[in-house]
N, C-alpha and C positions, 0 to 999 in steps of 0.2 A: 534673396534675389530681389533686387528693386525692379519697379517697373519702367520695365524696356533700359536695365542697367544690372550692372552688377555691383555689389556691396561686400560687407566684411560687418560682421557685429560689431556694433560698438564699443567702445572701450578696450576692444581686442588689441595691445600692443604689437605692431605689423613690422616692425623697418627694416629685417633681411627681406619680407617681401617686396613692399613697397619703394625702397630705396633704389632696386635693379629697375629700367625701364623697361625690361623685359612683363612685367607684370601689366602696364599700360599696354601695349601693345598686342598682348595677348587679351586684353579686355577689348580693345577696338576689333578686334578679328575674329572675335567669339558676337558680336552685337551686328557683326558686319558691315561696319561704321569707319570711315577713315578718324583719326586720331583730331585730325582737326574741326571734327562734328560732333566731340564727344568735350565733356564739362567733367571736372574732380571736383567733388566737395569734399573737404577735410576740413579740422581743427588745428592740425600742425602742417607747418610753414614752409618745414623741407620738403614734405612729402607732394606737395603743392610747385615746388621748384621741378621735381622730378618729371611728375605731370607736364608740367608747359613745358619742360625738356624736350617730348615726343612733339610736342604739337596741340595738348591738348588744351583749352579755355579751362581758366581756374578760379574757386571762390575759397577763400578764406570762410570756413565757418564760425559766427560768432554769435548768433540767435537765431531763433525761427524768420525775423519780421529782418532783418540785414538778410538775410538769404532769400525771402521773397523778392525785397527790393534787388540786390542784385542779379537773380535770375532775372524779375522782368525787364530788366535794363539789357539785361545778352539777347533775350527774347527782341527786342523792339531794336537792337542795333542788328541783329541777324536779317532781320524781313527788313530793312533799308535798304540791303547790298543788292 
């Protein structure tokens, strides 16, 4: 369990779960979060399409220091609106 999210080990190969949006969605409703205040971080591309499927904001994962940059960039466009 991440903090204030939910996770899956990594490396763990997912795609019957991750590929139904049924899995997003149950992740927003367990956080008690609408779909549109929650962020996917992955390494793969589909599972990333699924996500923004429901509604969620999505980051491609490809290092530590692209995923800080990208978070702060949701962070500082989030507090604009």
């Amino acid at each position: 369990m991440a903090k204030n999210g939910l996770t899956i080990e990594p490396g763990v190969y997912k795609p019957e779960i991750v590929l139904s949006k049924k899995i997003f969605l149950l992740a927003a409703k367990k956080l008690d979060a609408k779909t549109e205040d929650c962020v996917f971080i992955d390494d793969y591309g589909d599972f990333l399409k699924v996500a923004e499927s429901v509604g969620m904001k999505v980051i491609l994962f490809k290092n530590s220091k692209e995923l800080r940059y990208e978070l702060d960039n949701l962070l500082n466009n989030n507090h604009k609106m």
